[in-house]
DSSP file (Angstrom, degrees, kcal/mol; ACC not computed):
  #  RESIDUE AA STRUCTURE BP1 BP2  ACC     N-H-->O    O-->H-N    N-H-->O    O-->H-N    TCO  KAPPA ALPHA  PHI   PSI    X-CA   Y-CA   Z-CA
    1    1 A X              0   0    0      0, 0.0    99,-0.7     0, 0.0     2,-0.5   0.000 360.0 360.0 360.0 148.3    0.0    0.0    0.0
    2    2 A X  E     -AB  63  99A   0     61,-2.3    61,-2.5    97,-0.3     2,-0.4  -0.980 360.0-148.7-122.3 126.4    1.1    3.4   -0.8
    3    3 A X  E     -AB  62  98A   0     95,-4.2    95,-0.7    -2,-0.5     2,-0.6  -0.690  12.7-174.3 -64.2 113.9    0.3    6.6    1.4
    4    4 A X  E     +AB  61  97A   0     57,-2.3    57,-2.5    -2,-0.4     2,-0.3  -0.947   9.3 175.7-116.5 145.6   -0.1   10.1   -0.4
    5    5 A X  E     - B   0  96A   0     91,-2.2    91,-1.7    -2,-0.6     2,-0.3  -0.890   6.7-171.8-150.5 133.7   -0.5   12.7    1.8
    6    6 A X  E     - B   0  95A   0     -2,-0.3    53,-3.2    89,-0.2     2,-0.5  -0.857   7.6-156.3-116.1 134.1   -0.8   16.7    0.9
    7    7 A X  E     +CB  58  94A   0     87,-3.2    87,-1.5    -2,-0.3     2,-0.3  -0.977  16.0 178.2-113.6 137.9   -0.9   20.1    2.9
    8    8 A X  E     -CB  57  93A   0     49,-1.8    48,-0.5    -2,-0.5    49,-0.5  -0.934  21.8-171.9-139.4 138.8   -2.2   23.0    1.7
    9    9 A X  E     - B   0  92A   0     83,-0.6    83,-2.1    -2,-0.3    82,-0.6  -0.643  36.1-128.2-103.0 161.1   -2.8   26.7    2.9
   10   10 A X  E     - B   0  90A   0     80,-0.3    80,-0.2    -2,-0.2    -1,-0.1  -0.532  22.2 -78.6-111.6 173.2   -4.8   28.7    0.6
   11   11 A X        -     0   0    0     78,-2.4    -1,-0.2    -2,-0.2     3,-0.1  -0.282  24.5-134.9 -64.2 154.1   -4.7   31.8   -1.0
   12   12 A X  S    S+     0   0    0      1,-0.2     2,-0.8    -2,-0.1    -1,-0.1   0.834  99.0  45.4 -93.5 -22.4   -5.4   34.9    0.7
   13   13 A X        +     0   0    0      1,-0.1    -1,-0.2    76,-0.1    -2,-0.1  -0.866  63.0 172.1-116.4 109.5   -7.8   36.2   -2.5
   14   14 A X    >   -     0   0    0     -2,-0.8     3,-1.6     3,-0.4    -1,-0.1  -0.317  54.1 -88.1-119.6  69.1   -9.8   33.6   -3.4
   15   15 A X  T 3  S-     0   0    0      1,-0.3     3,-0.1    -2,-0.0    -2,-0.0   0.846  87.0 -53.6  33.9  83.2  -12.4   35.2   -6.2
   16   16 A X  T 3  S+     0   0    0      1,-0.1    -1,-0.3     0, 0.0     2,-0.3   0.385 114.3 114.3  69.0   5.5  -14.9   36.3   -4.0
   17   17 A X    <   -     0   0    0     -3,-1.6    -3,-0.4     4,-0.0     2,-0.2  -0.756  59.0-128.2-113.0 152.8  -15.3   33.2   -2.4
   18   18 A X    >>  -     0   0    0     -2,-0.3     4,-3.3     1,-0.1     3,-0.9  -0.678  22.0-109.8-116.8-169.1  -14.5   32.5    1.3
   19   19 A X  H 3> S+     0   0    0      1,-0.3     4,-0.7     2,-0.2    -1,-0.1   0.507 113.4  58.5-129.8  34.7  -12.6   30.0    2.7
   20   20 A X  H 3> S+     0   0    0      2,-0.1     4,-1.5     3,-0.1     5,-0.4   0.553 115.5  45.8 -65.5 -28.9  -15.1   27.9    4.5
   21   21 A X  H <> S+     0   0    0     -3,-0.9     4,-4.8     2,-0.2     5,-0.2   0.973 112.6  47.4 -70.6 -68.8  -16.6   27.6    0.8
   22   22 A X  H  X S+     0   0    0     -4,-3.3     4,-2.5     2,-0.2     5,-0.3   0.982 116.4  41.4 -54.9 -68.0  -13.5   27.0   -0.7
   23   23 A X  H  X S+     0   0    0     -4,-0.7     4,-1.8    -5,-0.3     5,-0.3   0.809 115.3  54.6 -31.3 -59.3  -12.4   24.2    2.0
   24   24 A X  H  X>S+     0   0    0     -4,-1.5     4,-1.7     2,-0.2     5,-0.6   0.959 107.3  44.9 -30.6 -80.1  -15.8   22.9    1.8
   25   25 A X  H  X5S+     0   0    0     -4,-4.8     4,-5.4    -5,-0.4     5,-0.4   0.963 116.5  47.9 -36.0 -50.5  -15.7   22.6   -2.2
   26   26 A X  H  X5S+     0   0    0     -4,-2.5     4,-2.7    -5,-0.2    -2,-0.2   0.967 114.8  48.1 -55.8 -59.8  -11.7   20.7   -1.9
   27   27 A X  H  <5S+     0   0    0     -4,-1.8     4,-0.5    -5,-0.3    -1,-0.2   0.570 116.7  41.1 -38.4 -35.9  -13.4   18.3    1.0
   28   28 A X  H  X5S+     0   0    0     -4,-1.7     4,-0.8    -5,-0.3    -1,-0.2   0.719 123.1  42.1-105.9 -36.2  -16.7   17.5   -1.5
   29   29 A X  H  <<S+     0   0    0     -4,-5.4    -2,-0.2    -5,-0.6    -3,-0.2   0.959 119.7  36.7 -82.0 -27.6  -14.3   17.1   -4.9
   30   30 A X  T  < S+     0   0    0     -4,-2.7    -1,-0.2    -5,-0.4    -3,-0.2   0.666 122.7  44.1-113.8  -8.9  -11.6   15.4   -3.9
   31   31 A X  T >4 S+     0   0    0     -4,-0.5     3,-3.5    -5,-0.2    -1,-0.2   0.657 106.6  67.7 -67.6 -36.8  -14.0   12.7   -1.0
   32   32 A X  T 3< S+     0   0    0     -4,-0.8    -2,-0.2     1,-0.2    -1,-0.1   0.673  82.7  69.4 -76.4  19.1  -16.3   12.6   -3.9
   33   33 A X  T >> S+     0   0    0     -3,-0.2     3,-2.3     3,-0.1     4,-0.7   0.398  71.5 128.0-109.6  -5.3  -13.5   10.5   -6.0
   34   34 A X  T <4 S+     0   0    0     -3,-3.5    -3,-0.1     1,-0.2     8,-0.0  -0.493  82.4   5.6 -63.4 133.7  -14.0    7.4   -3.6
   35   35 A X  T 34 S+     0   0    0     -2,-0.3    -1,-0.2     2,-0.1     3,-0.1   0.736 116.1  86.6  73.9  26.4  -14.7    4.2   -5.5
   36   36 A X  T <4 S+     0   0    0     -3,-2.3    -2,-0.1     1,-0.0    -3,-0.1   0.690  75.1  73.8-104.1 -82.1  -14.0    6.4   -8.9
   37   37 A X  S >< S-     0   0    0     -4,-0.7     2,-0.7     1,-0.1     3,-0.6   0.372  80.8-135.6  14.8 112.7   -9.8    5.8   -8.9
   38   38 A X  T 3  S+     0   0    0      1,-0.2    -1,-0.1    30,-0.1    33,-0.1  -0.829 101.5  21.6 -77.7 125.2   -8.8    2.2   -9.9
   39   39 A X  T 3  S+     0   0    0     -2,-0.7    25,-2.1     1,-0.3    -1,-0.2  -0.027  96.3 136.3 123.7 -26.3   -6.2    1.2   -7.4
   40   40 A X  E <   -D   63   0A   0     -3,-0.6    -1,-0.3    23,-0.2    23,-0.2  -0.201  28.7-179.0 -72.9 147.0   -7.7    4.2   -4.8
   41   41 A X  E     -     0   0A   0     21,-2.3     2,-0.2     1,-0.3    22,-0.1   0.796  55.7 -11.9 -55.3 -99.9   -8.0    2.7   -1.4
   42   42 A X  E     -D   62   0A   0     20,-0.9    20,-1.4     2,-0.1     2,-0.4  -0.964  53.8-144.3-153.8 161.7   -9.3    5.2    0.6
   43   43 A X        +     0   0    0     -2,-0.2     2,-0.2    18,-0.2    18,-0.1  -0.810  23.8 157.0 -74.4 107.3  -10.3    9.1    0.6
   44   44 A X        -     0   0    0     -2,-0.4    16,-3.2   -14,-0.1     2,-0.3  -0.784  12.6-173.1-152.5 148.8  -10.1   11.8    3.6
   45   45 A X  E     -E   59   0A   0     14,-0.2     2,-0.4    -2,-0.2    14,-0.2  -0.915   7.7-156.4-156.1  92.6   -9.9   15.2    3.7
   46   46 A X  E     +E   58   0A   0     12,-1.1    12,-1.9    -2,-0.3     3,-0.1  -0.613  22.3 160.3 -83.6 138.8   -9.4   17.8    6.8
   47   47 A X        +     0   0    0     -2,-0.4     2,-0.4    10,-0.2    -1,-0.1  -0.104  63.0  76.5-132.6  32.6  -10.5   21.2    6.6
   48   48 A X        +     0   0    0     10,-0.1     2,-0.2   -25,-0.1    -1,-0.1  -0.710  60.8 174.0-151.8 109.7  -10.5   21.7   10.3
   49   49 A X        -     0   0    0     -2,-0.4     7,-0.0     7,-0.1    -2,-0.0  -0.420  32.7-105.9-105.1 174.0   -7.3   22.1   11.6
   50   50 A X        -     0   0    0     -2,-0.2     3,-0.1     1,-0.1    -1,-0.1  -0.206  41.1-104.4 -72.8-178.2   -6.1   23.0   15.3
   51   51 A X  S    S+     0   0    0      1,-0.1    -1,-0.1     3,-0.0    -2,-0.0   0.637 114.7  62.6 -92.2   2.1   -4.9   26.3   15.8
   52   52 A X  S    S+     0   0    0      2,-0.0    -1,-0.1     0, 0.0    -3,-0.0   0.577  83.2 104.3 -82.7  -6.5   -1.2   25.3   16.0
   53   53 A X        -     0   0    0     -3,-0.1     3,-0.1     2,-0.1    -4,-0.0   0.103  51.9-166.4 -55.2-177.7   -1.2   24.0   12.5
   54   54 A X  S    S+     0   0    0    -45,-0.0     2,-0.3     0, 0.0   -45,-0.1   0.213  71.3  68.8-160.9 -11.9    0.2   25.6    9.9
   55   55 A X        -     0   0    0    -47,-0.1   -46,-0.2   -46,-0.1    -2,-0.1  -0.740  69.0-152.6-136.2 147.9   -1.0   23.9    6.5
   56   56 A X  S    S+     0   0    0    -48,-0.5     2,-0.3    -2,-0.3   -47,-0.2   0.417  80.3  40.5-105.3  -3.8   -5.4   24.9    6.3
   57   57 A X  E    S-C    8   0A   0    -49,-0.5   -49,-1.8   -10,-0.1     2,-0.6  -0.995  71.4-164.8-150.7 142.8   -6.3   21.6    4.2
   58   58 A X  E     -CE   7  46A   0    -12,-1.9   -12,-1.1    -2,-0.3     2,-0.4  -0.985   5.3-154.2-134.5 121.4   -4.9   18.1    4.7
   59   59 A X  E     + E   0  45A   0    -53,-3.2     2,-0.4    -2,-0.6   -14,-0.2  -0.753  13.5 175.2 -74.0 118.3   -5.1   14.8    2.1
   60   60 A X        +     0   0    0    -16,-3.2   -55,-0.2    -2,-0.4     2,-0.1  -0.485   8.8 166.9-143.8  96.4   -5.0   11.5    3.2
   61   61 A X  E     -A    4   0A   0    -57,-2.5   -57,-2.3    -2,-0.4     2,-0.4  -0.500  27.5-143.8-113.2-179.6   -5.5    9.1    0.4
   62   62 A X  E     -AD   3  42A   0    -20,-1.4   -21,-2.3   -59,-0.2   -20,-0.9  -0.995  21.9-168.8-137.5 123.0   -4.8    5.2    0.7
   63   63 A X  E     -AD   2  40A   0    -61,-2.5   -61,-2.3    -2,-0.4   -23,-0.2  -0.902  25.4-138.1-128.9 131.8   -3.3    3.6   -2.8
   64   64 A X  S    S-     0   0    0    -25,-2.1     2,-0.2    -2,-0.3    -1,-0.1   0.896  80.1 -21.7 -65.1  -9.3   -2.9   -0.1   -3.5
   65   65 A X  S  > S-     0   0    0    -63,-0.2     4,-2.7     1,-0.2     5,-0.5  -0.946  71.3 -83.0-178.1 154.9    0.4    0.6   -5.0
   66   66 A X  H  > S+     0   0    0      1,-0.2     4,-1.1    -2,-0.2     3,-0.4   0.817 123.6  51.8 -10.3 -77.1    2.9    2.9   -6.7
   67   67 A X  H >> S+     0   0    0      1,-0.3     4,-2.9     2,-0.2     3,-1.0   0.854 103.2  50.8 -21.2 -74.8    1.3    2.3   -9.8
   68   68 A X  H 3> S+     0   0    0      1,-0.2     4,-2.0     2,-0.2    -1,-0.3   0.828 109.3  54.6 -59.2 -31.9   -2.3    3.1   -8.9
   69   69 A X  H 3X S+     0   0    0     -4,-2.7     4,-1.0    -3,-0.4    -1,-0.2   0.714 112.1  47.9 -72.4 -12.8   -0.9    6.8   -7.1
   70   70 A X  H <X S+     0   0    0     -4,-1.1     4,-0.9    -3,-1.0     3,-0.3   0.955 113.0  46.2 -87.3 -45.6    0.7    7.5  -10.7
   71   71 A X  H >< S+     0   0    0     -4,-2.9     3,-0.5     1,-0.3    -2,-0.2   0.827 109.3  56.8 -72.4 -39.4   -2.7    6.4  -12.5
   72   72 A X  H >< S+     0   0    0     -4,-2.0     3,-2.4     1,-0.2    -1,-0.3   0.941  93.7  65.2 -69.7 -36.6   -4.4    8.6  -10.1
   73   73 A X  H 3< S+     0   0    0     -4,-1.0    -1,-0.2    -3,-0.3    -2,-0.2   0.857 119.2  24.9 -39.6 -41.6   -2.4   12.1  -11.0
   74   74 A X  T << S+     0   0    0     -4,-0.9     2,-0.8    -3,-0.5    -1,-0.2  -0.212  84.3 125.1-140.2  40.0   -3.8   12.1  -14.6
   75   75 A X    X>  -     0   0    0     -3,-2.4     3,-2.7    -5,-0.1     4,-1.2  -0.929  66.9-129.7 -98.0 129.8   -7.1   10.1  -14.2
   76   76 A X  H 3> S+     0   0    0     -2,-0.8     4,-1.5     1,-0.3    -1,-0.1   0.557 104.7  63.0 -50.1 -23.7   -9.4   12.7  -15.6
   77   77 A X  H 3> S+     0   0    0      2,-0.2     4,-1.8     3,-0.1    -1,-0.3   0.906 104.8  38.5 -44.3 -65.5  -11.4   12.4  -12.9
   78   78 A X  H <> S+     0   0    0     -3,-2.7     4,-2.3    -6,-0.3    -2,-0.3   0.900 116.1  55.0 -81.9 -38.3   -8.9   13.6  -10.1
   79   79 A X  H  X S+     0   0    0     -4,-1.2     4,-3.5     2,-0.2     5,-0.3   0.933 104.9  53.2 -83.0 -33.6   -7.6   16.3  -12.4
   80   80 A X  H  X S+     0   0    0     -4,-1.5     4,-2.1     1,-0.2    -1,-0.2   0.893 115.9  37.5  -7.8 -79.0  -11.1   17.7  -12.9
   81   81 A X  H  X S+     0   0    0     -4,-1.8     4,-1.6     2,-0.2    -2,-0.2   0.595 119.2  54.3 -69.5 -29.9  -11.7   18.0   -9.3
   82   82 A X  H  X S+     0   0    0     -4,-2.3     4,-1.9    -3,-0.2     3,-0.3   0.998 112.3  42.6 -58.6 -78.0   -7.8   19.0   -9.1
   83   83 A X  H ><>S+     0   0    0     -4,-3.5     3,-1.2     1,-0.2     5,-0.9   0.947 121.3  37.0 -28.8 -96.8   -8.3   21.8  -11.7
   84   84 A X  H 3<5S+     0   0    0     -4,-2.1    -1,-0.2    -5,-0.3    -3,-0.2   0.438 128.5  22.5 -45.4 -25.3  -11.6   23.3  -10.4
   85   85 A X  H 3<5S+     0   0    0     -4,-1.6    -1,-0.2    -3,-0.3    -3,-0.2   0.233 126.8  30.5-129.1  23.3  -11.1   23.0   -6.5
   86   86 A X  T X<5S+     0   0    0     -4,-1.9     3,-2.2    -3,-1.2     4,-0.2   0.391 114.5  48.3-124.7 -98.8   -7.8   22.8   -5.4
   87   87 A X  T 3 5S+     0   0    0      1,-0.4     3,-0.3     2,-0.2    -3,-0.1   0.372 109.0  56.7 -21.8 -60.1   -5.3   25.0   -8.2
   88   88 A X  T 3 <S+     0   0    0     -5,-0.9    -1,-0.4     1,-0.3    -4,-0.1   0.766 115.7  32.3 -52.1 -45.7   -7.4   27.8   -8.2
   89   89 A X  S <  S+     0   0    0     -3,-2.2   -78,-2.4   -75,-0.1    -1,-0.3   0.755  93.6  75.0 -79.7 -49.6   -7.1   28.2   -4.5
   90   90 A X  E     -B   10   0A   0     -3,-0.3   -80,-0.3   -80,-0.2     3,-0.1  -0.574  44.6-161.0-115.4 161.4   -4.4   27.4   -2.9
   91   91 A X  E    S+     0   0A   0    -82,-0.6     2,-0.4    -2,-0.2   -81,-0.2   0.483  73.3  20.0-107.0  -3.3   -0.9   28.8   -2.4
   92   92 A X  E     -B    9   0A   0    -83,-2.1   -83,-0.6     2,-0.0     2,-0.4  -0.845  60.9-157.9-156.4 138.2    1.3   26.3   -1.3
   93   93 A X  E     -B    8   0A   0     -2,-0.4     2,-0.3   -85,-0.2   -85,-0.2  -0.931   0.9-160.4-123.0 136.4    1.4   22.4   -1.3
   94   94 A X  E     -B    7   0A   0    -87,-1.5   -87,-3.2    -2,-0.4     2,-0.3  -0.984  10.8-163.2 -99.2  93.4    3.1   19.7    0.6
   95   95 A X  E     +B    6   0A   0     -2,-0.3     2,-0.3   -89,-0.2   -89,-0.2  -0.913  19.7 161.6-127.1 155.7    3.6   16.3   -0.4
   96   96 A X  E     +B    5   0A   0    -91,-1.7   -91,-2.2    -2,-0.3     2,-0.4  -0.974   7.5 172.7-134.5 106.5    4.5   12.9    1.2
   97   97 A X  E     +B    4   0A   0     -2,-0.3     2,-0.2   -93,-0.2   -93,-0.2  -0.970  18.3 151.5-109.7 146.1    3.9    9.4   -0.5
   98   98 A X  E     -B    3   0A   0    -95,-0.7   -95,-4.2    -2,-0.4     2,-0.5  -0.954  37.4-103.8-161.8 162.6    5.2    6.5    1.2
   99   99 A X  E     -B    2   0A   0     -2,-0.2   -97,-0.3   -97,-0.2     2,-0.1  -0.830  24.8-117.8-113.1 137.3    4.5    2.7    1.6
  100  100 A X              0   0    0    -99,-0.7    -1,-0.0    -2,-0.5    -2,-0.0  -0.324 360.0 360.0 -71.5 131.6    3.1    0.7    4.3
  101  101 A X              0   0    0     -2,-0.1    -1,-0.2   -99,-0.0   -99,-0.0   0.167 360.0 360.0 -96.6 360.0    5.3   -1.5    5.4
């Protein structure tokens, strides 16, 4: 099994939108891609962090293998949901994949 896990803080001008909306939208596209993914695992997505955190949105997806995290980067699906409620938004991203041993 392969772990991906992403942080991101958002932008501070996010077109009129705020960023309970925005979290909200990343949290509904990128959950809603359980059981789409071949290979995907599992889904989850915080958008309610402590206040000592540092990162405002957290990914924690569950991959049966290398393979299936590459397949997922440019399954039309994920890039959709990528495009349209993550890019737009945020200003910096954080990533970790690794495999459970």
């Amino acid at each position: 099994m392969v772990k991906h896990i992403i942080l991101w803080t958002l932008k501070d001008e996010l077109g009129g939108k705020s960023k309970a909306e925005v979290k909200a939208g990343i949290k509904k596209g990128l959950e809603g891609l359980k059981g789409e993914i071949p290979g995907m695992i599992d889904i989850k997505v915080n958008i309610e962090p402590l206040d000592s955190s540092n990162a405002e949105v957290m990914l924690d997806s569950t991959f049966e293998s290398v393979e299936a995290l590459k397949g997922y980067s440019v399954n039309p699906k994920h890039v959709a949901v990528a495009d349209g409620f993550v890019r737009p938004y945020t200003a910096s991203r954080t990533c970790m994949d690794y495999e459970v041993k």
